[in-house]
N, C-alpha and C positions, 0 to 999 in steps of 0.2 A: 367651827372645828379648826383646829391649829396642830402643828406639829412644837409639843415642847414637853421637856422632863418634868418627871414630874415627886423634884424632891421639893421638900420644904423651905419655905422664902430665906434659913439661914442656913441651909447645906453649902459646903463648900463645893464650889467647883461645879454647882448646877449650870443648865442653863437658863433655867428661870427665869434670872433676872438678864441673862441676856435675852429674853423675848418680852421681860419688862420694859427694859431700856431700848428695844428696837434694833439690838444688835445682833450680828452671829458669829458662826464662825466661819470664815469667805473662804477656808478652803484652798485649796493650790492652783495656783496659778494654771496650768494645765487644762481645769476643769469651766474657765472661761467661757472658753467655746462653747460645750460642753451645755450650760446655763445658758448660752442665749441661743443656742438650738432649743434646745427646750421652750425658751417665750416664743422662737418664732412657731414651735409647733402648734403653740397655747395659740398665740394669734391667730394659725393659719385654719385649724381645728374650728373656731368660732369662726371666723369668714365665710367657711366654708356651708356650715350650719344656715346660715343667715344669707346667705346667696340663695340656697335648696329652699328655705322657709318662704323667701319673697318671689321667688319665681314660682311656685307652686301655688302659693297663695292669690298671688296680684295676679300672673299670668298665665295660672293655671297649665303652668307646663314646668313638671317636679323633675328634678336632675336627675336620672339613676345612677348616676356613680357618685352621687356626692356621700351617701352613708358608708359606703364601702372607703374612699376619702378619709370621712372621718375616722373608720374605726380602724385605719394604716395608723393614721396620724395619732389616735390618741393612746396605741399598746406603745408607741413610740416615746410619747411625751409621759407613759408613767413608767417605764423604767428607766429613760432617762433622767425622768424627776427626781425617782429612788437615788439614783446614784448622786446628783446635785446633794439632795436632803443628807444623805452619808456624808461627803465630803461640807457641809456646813455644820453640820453633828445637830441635827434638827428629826431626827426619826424620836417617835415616839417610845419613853423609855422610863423604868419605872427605879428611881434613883432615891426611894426611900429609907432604904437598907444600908444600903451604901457607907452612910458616918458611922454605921454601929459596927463596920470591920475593922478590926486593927489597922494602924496607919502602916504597921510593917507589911500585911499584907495585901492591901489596896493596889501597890501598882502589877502583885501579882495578878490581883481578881480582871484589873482591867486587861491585862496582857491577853488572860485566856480568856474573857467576852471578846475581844477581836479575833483571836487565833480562832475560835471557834465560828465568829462569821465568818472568815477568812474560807473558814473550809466547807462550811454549808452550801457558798456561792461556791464552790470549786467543784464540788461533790455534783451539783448541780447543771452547772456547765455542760458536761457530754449528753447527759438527757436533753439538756435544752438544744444542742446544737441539732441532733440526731432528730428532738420532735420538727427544728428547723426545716429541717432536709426533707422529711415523709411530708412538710406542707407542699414540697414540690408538685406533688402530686394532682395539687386542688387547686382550681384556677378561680378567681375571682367572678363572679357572673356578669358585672357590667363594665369592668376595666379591662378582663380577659386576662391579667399578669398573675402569675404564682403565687401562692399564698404564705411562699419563704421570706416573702419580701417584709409582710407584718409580721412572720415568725421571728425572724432575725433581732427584731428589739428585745428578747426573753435571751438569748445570750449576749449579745452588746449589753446589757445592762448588768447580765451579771456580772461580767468580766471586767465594767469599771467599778462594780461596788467591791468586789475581791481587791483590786487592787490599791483602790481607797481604802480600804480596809487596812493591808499590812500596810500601806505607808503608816498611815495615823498609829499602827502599834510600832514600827519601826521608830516613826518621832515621838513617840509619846514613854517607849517602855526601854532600860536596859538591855541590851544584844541578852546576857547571860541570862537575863528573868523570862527572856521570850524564847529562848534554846531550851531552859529550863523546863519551862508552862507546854512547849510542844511537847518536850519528851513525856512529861507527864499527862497529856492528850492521847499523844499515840498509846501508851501505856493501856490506859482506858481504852480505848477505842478497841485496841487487839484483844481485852477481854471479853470486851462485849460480842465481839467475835467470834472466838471462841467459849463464850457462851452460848449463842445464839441456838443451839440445836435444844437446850435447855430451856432456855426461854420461851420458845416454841410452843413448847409443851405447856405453857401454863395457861394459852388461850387469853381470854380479855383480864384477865390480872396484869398481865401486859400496860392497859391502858392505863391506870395507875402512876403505874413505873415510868412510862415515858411520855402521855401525854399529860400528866397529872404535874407528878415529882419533878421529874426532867426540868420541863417549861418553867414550873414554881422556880426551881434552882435559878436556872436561867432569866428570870425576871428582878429573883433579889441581888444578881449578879451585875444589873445595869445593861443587858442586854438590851437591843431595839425589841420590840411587841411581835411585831413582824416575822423578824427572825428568831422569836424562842416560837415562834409556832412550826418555822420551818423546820428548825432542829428538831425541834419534836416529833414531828411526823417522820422525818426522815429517817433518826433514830428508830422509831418506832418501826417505821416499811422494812429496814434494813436488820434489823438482829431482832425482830419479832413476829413478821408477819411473810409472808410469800408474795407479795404485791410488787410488780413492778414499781421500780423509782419513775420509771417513763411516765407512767401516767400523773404522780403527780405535778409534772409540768402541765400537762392539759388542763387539769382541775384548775392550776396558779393560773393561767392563761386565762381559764373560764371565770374565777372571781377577779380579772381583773379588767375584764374586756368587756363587760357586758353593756351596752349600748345605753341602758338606764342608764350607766355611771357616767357617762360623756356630759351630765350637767354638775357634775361632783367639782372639778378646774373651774367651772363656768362660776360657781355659786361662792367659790372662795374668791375668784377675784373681786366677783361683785362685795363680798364686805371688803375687800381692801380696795374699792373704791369708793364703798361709804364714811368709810376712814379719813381716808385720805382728803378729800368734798368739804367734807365737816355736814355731809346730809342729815347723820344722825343726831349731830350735835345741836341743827336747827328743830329735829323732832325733842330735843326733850327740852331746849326752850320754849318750846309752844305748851308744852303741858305744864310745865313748869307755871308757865304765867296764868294758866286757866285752873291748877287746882294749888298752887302754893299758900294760894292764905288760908287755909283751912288746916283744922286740927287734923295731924297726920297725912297732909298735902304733900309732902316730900316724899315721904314716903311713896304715898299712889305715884307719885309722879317719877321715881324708881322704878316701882313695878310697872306702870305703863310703857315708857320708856324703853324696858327688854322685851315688854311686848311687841312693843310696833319696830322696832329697832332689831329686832330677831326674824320678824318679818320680813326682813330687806337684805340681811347679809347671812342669815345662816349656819352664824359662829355662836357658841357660846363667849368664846374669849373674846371677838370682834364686839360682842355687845355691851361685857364688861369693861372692856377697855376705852368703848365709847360713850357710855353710859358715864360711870363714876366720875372721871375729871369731871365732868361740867356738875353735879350735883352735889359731891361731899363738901365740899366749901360753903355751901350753906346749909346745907345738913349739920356742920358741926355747930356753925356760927347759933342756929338754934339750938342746940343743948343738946343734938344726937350724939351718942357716945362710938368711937370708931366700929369697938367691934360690934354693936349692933348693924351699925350702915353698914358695914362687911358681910356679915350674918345674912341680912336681907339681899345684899347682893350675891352672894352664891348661890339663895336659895331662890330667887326672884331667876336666875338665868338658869335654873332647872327647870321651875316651872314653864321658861321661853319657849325650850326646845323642842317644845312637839306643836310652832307656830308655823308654819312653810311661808319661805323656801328653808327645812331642817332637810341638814345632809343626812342625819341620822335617816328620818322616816325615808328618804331618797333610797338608801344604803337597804334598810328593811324592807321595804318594797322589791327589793332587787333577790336576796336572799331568801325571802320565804314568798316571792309571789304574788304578792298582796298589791293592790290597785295603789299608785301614787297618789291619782288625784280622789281615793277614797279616804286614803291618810291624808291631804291636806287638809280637805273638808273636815274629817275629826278633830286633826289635831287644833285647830281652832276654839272648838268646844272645851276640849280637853285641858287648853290654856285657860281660859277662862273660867272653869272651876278652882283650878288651881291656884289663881287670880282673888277669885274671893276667897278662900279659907288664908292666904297671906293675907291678902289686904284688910281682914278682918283681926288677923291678931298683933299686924302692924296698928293699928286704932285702937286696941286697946292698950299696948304699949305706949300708945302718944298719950294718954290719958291725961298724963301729969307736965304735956309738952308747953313750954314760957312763947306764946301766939303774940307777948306784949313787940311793937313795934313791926309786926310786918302786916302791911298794907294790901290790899286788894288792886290789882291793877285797872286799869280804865277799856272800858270796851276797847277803846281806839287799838292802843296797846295788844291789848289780846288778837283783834284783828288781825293786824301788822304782822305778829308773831306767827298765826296761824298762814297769812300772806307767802310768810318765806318758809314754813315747813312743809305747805300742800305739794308740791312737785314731790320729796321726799314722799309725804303719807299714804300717796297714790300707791307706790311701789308697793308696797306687800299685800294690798288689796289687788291691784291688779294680777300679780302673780298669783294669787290663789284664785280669783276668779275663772284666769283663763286655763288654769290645771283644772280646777274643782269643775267647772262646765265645759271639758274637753274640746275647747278651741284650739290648743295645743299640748303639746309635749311636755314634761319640765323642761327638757335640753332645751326646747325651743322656747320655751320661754324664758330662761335662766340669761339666756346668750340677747333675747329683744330686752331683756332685762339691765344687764351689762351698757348696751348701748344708748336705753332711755338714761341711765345713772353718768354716763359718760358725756352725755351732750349735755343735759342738766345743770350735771356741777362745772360742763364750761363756760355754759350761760350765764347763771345763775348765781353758783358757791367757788366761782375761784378757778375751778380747772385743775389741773394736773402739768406738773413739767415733765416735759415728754424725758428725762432722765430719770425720773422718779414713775412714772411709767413703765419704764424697761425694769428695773428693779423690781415693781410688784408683779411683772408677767416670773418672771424671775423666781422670786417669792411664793407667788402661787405654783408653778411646777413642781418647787420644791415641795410645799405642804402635798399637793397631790399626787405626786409619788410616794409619799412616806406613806396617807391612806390608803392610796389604791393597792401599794404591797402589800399592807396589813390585810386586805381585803381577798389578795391572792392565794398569801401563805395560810390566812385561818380559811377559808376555802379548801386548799387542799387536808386540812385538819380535819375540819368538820367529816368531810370523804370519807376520812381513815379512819372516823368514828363511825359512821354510815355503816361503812363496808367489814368491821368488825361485830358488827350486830348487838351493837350497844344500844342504837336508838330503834329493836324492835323490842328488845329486853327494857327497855324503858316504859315502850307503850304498855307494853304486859304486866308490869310492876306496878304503873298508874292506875291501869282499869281495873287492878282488884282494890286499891284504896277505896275505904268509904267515902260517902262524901261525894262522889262525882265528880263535875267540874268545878264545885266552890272546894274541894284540896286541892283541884289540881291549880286552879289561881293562887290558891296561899304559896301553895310550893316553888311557881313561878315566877311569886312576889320577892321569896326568898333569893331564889336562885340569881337574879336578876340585881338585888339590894348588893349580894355579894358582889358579883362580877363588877358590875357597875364601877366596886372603890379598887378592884384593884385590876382590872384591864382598860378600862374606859369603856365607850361606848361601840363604838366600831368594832372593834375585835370580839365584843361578847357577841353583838348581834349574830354577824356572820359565822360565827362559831357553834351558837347554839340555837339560830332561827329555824334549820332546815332539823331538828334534830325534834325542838319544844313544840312547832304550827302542825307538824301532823297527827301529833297524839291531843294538841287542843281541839282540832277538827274533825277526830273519831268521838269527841265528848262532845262535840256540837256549839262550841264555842265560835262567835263570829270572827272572823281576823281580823277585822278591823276594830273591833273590842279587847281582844286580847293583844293585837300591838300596841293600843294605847296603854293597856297595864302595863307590856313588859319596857315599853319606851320611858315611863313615867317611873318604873323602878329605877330603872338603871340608874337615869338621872339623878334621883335620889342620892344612890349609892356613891354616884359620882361627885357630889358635892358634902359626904359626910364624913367626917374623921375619923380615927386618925390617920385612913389610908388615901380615902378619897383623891382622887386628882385633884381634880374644880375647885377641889377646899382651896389648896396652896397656891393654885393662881387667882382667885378672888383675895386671897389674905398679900397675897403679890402686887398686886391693883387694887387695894383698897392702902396699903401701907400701913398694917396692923400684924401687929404677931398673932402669928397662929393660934399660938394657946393663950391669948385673949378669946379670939374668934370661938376657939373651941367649946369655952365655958359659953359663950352667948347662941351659938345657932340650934342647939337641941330642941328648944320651940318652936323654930322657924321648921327645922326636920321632921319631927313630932304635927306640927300645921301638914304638910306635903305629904306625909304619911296619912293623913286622917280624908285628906283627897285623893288618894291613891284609892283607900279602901273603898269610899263610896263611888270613885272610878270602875273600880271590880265588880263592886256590887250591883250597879246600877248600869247596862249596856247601853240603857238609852240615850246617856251623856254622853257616848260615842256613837252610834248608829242614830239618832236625831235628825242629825241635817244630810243624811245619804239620800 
């Protein structure tokens, strides 16, 4: 998982290809500091970790203030991340609509996406300061200090993302178009105001209007993900509902603090240290040499490749981006045509993500409750089917593939190859081992995880320059505050649905469907296909985990069956056009036009579709190795 937009590899002005090309935007000078508080939190956060693990472990004598430690350090490092990830313009954002506004009005549209975070985080602000203050109240159990001290990172972050905010529309937008765009906010705002007693009255028609429309508006407006979930709710709390705005500062707090997520930073750095290593690079050399002379050998060895390579960093984009260079170049040189190799590559790092260490399943497990290392276990399985119904109609596309000239390599050779990947192939078996047979935590393994990757590649693959070091602590903060907000703001969403009594009128509307639990799968297949193409992963979860797991568990559905459908849709969705995310960053990383790719991946969708179903149908492909 990565933080980037997600317009089309030839929208103007995306940032796309600045997260193709490894660039960003570095933001003002000001916020320096700013970004390397943040890596030292990341460092000090995983020290910390890893101090408590070994002394508990080796010495049988566990820190008790080290979790309380971390979970200071880590509300710390994700809204400061947030604010890093705003000032580099790295929040996740849905920029597909975007070319299709008039050029006359585009720098309006973007004026009022800022004016209106600008005001969300402001609006924001006195709740946050005020829940600050009531933490006075509560004292930490083994450091004995106030609990205003980690409340305090929930307005410090707001108050630099606000003011990040109107800088960037100050340099970005004419004074008159931004005087212009507020009046006509305010305008807005005071009718909905003076609406509001009206509104009222209309009960959960409501949610339509503001967390439906609203947010829609606000996504194809190029808003952050994050933030049209904020505005949404907030709108909603505020001219529709009687709820205090206070609380949903706790709920934000609560989806973003929650102590499962403390290996969410850990598992991003570890891919931008398999990156960086070239660890992955040596795993799909090894495969490479062990199944390349064979009809549709490149292929497997693509698919494999995201398998075991997904295994170890946890990204979808981290495995495309490591994956492809080293393989398309002789993929083409065989007679593979691009947008096929592209095809198989979006749809091969769909099938990855339910490999652990997936942030996803991390993230679901946190959301609906469901055991971590029950989801590692499956999702393994779960890959694996997925694996063959691709790898199966990769083979028969090779059918007619030209095998003349390439050579089978020599035991030796293959050895050798396997020689310099095995430190690499260790890692994502070892990590599932020690979640899946509860010898530890993901946190805790995420962060021994980090360290094994880190001595390794200095051993071993080359090392890291400690400049280029501070950069990915850097980098990483940024992506995990962009997440961890999404994870905060659709949090308090989800609440606002909760607490409106949508999701008891849901269960109620289910359990009179015929059909049972095989509707309520299809309809979760659907729901999930959707969301998938146009929120991503992350945001659907947490938005509509705690809403969809209670009413599959009155039909008697296992969770850990029904996570894997709904993880394996998503996914789907996320790599199908012509909304999809994942589509335009694999067509970004593969260097093929989209609408090449488009006409070619509907078999490869159609393949992952036909594994999904017998996913559904069949529990046992998930519930097997529990």
């Amino acid at each position: 998982m990565t933080a980037y937009d997600t317009a089309p590899a030839d929208s103007a002005g995306g940032d796309l290809e600045a997260f193709a090309e490894g660039s960003h935007d570095q933001g003002p000078n000001w916020m320096k500091p700013i970004e390397w508080i943040s890596a030292g939190l990341l460092a000090a956060m995983i020290l910390t970790i890893v101090v408590n693990v070994t002394s508990r472990s080796v010495f049988h004598h566990p820190i008790i203030w080290a979790d309380e430690v971390a979970s200071i350090t880590f509300i710390w490092l994700a809204m400061l991340g947030a604010a890093v990830a705003i000032s580099r313009n790295e929040h996740l954002k849905l920029t597909l609509f975007l070319p299709m506004i008039p050029a006359r009005f585009r720098e309006t549209v973007h004026a009022a996406g800022l004016l209106l975070v600008a005001l969300f985080l402001l609006a924001m602000l006195r709740p946050a300061i005020d829940y600050a203050w009531e933490e006075r109240w509560i004292t930490s159990p083994a450091l004995g200090i106030p609990m205003t001290y980690r409340a305090a990172a929930l307005p410090t972050g707001l108050v630099l993302m606000a003011l990040l905010a109107v800088a960037r529309a100050v340099r970005d937008c004419k004074i008159s178009v931004l005087l212009g765009t507020a009046a006509v906010i305010a305008l807005i705002v005071t009718g909905l105001w003076l609406a509001s007693p009206a509104l009222k009255t209309l009960g959960n028609w409501n949610l339509p209007i503001f967390l439906i429309g609203l947010v829609a508006l606000l996504l194809a407006m190029g808003v952050p993900i994050a933030l049209c979930f904020g505005l949404g709710t907030l709108a909603y709390l505020t001219f529709a509902s009687t709820a205090p705005i206070f609380v949903m500062i706790g709920r934000m707090d609560e989806g973003i603090s929650s102590l499962v997520l403390l290996s969410v930073p850990v598992f991003v750095l570890l891919g931008c240290i398999l990156d960086a290593t070239g660890m992955g690079k040596a795993i799909v050399e090894f495969l490479a040499s062990l199944l390349g002379h064979v009809k549709a050998g490149m292929s497997y060895v693509l698919l494999g490749s995201l398998f075991l390579v997904s295994g170890i960093s946890g990204s979808k984009v981290s495995d495309m981006a490591t994956v492809a260079p080293a393989l398309f170049p002789e993929m083409k040189r065989r007679g593979h045509k691009p947008r096929e190799m592209t095809a198989l590559l979006a749809t091969g790092a769909a099938m990855a993500d339910t490999v652990p260490p997936s942030i996803v399943l991390i993230v679901l497990g946190s959301a609906a409750g469901v055991s971590i290392a029950g989801l590692f276990t499956a999702g393994f399985a779960i890959a694996m089917v997925l694996l063959v119904v691709l790898a199966v109609l990769a083979r028969w596309k090779a059918r007619h593939e030209d095998m003349s000239g390439v050579q089978r390599l020599s035991a030796r050779n293959v050895g050798r190859s396997a020689l310099v990947a095995l430190p690499a192939l260790i890692l994502p078996f070892m990590i599932r081992s020690m979640v899946g047979g509860g010898f530890a935590t993901a946190t805790e393994v995420s962060t021994f995880a980090v360290l094994y990757a880190l001595i390794i590649g200095v051993v071993l693959y080359g090392g890291i320059p400690a400049r280029k070091f501070g950069a990915m602590l850097i980098e990483t903060a940024a992506m995990s505050g962009a997440i961890l907000l999404i994870l905060g703001c659709a949090s308090a969403m989800a609440w606002a649905l909760t607490q409106s009594g949508f999701a008891s009128q849901l269960m109620q509307m289910v359990s009179g469907l015929p059909g049972g639990w095989i509707t309520y799968m299809a309809v979760t297949i659907v729901i999930f296909l959707v969301l998938g193409c146009v929120l991503e992963g992350l945001p659907a979860l947490v938005l509509m985990a705690p809403i969809m797991f209670p009413v599959a568990r009155s039909l008697g559905i296992n969770d850990i069956h029904y996570s894997m459908v709904v993880v394996t849709a998503m996914n789907i969705g996320l790599m199908a056009p012509p909304i999809g995310i994942g589509f335009y960053i694999a067509c970004k990383i593969g260097d093929c036009s989209p609408d090449e790719v488009m006409a070619a991946i509907w078999p490869y969708i159609a393949a992952l579709v036909i594994g999904l179903i017998l996913i559904a149908a069949v529990p046992y492909f998930s519930t097997a190795l529990l």
